[in-house]
C-alpha positions in Angstrom: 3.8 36.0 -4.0 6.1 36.4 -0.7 2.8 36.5 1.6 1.7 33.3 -0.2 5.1 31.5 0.4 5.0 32.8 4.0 1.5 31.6 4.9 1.9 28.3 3.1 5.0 27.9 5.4 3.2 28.9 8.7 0.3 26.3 7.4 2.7 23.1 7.4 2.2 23.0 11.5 -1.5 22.5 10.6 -1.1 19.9 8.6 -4.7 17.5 9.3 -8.0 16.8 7.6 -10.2 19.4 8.0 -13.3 19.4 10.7 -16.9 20.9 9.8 -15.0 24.4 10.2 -15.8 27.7 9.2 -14.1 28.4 6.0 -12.1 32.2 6.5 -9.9 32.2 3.4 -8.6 30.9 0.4 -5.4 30.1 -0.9 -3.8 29.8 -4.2 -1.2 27.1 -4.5 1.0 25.6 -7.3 -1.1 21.9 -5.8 -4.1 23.7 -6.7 -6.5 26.0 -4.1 -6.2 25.8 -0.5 -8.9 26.0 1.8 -8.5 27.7 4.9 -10.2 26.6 8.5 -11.1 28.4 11.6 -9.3 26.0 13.4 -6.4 26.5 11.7 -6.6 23.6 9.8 -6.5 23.1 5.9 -7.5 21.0 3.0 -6.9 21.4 -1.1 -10.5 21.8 -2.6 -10.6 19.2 -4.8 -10.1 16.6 -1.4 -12.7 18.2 0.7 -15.5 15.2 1.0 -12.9 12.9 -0.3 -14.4 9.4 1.7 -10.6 8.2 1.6 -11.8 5.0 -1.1 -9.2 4.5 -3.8 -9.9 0.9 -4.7 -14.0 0.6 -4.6 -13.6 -3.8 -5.1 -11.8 -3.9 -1.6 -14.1 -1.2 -0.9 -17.3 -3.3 -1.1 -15.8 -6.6 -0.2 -14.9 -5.4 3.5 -17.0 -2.6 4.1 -20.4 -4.4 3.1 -22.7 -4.1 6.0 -24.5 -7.4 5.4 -21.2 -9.3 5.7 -18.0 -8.0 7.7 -19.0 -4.0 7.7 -15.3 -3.4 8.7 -14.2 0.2 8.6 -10.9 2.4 7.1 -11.9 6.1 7.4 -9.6 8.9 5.8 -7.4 10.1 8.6 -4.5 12.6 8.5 -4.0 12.8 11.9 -5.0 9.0 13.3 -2.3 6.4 12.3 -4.6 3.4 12.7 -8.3 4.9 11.8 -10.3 1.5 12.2 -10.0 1.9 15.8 -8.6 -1.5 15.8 -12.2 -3.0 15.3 -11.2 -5.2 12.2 -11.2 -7.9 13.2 -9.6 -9.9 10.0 -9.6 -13.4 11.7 -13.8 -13.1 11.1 -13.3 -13.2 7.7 -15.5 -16.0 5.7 -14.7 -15.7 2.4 -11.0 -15.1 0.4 -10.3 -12.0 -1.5 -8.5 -12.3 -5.1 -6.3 -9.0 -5.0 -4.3 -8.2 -7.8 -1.3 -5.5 -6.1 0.0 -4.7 -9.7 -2.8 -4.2 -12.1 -2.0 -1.3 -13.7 0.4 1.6 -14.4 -0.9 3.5 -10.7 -0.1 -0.2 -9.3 3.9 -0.2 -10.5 6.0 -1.4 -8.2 9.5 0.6 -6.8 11.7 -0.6 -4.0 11.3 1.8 -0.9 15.0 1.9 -0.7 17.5 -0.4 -1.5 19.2 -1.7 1.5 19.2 -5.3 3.0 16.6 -6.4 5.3 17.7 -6.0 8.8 15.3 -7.3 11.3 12.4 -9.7 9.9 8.3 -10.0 10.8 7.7 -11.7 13.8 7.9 -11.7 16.8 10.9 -9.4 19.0 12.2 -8.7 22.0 8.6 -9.4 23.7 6.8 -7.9 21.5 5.4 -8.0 17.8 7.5 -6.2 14.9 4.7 -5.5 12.3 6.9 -5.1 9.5 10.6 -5.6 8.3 13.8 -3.3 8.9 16.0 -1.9 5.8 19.3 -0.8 6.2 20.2 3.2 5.1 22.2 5.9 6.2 20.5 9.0 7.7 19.7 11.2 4.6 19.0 8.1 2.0 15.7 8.9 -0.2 13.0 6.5 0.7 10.5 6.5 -2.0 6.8 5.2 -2.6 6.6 1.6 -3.2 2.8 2.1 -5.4 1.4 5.1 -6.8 -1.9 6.6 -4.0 -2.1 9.2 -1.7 -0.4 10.1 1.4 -2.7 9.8 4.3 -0.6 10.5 7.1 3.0 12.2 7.3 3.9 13.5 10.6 5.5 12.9 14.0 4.1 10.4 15.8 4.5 9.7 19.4 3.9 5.7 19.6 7.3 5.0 18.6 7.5 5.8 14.4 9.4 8.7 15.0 8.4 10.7 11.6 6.1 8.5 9.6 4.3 8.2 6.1 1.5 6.3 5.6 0.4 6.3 1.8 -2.8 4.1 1.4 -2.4 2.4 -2.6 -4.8 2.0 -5.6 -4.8 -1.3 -5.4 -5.9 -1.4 -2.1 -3.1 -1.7 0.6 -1.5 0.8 2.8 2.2 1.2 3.2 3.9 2.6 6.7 7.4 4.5 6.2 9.2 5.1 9.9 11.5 6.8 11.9 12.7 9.0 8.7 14.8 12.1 9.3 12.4 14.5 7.1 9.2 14.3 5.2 9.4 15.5 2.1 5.4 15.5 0.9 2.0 16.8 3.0 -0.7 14.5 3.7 -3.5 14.2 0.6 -0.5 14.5 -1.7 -1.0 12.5 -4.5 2.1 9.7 -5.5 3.5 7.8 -7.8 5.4 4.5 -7.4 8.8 5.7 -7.0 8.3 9.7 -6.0 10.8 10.6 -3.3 8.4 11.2 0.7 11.1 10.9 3.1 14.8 10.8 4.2 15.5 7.9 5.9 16.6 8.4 10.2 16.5 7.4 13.3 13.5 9.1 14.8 10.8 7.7 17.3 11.9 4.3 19.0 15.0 3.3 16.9 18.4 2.2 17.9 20.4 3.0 14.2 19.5 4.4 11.3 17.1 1.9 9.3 13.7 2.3 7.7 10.5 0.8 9.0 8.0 -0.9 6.6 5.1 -2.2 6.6 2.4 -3.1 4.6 -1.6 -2.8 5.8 -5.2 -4.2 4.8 -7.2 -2.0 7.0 -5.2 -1.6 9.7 -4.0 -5.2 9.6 -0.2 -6.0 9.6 0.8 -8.3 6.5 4.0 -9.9 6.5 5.7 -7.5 3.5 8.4 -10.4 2.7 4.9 -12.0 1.4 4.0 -10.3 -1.3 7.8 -8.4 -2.3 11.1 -10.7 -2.8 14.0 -7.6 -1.0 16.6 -9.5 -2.8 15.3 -8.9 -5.9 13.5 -5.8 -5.3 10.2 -7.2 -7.0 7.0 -8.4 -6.8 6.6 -12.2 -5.9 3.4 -12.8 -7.3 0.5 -9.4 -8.8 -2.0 -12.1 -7.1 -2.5 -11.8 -3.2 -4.9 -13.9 -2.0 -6.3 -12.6 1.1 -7.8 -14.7 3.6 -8.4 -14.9 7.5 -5.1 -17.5 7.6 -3.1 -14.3 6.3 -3.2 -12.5 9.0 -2.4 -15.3 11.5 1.0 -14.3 13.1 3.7 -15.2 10.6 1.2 -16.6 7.9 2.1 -16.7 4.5 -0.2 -16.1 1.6 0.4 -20.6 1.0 -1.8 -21.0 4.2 -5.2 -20.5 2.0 -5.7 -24.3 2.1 -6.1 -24.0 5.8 -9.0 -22.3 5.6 -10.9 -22.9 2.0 -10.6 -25.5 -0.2 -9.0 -24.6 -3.8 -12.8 -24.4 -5.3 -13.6 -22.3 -3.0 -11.4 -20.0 -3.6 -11.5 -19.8 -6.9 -15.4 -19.1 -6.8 -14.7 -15.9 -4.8 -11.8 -14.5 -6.4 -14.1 -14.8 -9.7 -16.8 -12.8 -8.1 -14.6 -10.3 -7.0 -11.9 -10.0 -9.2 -13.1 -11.3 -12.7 -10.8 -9.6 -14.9 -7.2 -8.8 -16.0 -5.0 -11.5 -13.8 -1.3 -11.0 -14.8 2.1 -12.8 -14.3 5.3 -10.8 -14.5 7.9 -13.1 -16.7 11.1 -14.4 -15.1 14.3 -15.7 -16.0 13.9 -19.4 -17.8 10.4 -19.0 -18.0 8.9 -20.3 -20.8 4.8 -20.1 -22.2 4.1 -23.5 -21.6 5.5 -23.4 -18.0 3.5 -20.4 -17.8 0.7 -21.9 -18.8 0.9 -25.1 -16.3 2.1 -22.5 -13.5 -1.0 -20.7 -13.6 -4.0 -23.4 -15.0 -4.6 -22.1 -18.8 -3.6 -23.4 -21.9 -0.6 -21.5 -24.8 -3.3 -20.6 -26.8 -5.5 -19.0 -24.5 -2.2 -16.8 -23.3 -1.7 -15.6 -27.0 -5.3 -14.9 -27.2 -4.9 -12.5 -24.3 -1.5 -10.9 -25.0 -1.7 -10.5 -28.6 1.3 -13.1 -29.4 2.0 -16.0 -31.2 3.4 -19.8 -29.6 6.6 -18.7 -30.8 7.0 -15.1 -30.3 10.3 -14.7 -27.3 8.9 -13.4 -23.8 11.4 -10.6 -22.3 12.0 -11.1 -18.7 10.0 -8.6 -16.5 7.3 -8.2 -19.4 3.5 -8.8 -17.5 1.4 -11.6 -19.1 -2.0 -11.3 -18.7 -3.1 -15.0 -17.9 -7.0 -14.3 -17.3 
């Protein structure tokens, strides 16, 4: 057991996604069984072939050959694996995502201190996500359940960085922690501790980096979660080639489509299981008029009654 321990420790230093490598040796693990590469590199068996898809709608939508053919590869080792060749201003048609469908897709704050520095631009230069405040040493925690794709040291300015890439289709950046606390292909659930929060790579103060990615495209993360509230604005994210405009909001869909439009895509791709998470004052008829259906057709879909009391925080499913 001691010579297990002792090579699964010299093995963190290798941490990558393993090449077409001669395979020299096994390894049992409490994760499950390791396989060992002549290059030193590793991989748990059940992830070797693994094509890196964990969400085959946004899957087909971008990477269809016949329309954008855009590319995410699985990386351990490449922070940005498109290559930079998505070019998400190209895009022709809007994509209905829902970032909070199911269980895998619950939500948890990263950590829960103010936001420090905002999207935009700064200083010359673009910040691609938002700042929140912690002291060296605070956990920071998956925001979605997925898998870890990248967590290492990385030299263009993250410091030590996680990248977890979600079910529902989104990847999540986590930078300049003090410690990583999972290996890449470790599989997450919204909430599970994967860092300490520092002040590695290009930081002046301890704070963690976030941002939030659609194949290697920076999306405002103030967007799509409400920091004061620690919450999901809206399970619906329309995406869109106005989203990815420098400080575009979600709102600027009408730039681009008309409503119709819209609509007529998000059906094709999304046809099922739209929710709404309840808030304070909400009632079901504002509910209703908020989000185009009728009272009855919500009780339908939830199993309820005109007059049954909606908790606060309870999902509705409204199509």
């Amino acid at each position: 057991m001691k010579k297990i321990l002792l090579v699964l420790t010299l093995l963190i230093q290798f941490i990558n996604t393993a090449s077409a490598q001669t395979v020299i040796d096994t390894v049992d693990s409490p994760e499950g069984k390791i396989l060992l590469f002549s290059d030193h590199k590793w991989i748990y068996l059940r992830d070797q072939g693994f094509n890196g898809v964990l969400n085959e709608k946004v899957y087909n939508w971008l990477s269809n050959k016949e329309t954008y053919n855009f590319s995410h590869p699985w990386s351990n080792t490449t922070c940005y694996p498109s290559g930079g060749n998505n070019d998400m201003t190209k895009l022709k048609d809007t994509l209905w995502m829902c970032v909070q469908e199911d269980s895998l897709d619950n939500f948890y704050a990263p950590v829960p201190g103010a936001v420090t520095s905002h999207y935009g631009p700064r200083s010359g230069r673009y910040h691609n996500g938002i700042d929140l405040d912690l002291e060296t040493g605070d956990t920071v925690r998956a925001v979605w359940g997925g898998k870890i794709r990248y967590a290492q040291y990385n030299n263009g300015g993250f410091g030590n960085l996680v990248i977890i890439r979600h079910h529902n289709g989104l990847e999540t950046f986590y930078a300049h922690l003090s410690k990583l606390l999972l290996q890449p292909n470790a599989e997450v659930a919204a909430g599970d501790p994967i860092g300490l929060g520092g002040n590695t790579g290009r930081s002046y103060g301890s704070h963690l980096h976030f941002e939030v990615r659609l194949y290697d495209a920076p999306i405002n993360p103030e967007e799509i979660i409400d920091f004061s509230e620690f919450e999901v604005k809206n399970e619906n994210l329309l995406v869109h080639k106005a989203l990815f405009r420098p400080g575009a909001k979600p709102s600027d869909i009408m730039d681009a489509h008309t409503e119709t439009e819209t609509i007529a895509v998000a059906a094709a791709v999304h046809p099922t299981k739209v929710y709404y998470k309840v808030r304070s004052g909400d009632t079901l008829t504002q509910i209703a008029v908020r989000n185009r259906t009728t009272v009855s057709k919500l009780c339908q879909l939830n199993g309820i009654k005109p007059s049954t009391t909606i908790q606060i925080g309870r999902s509705l499913r409204i199509r």
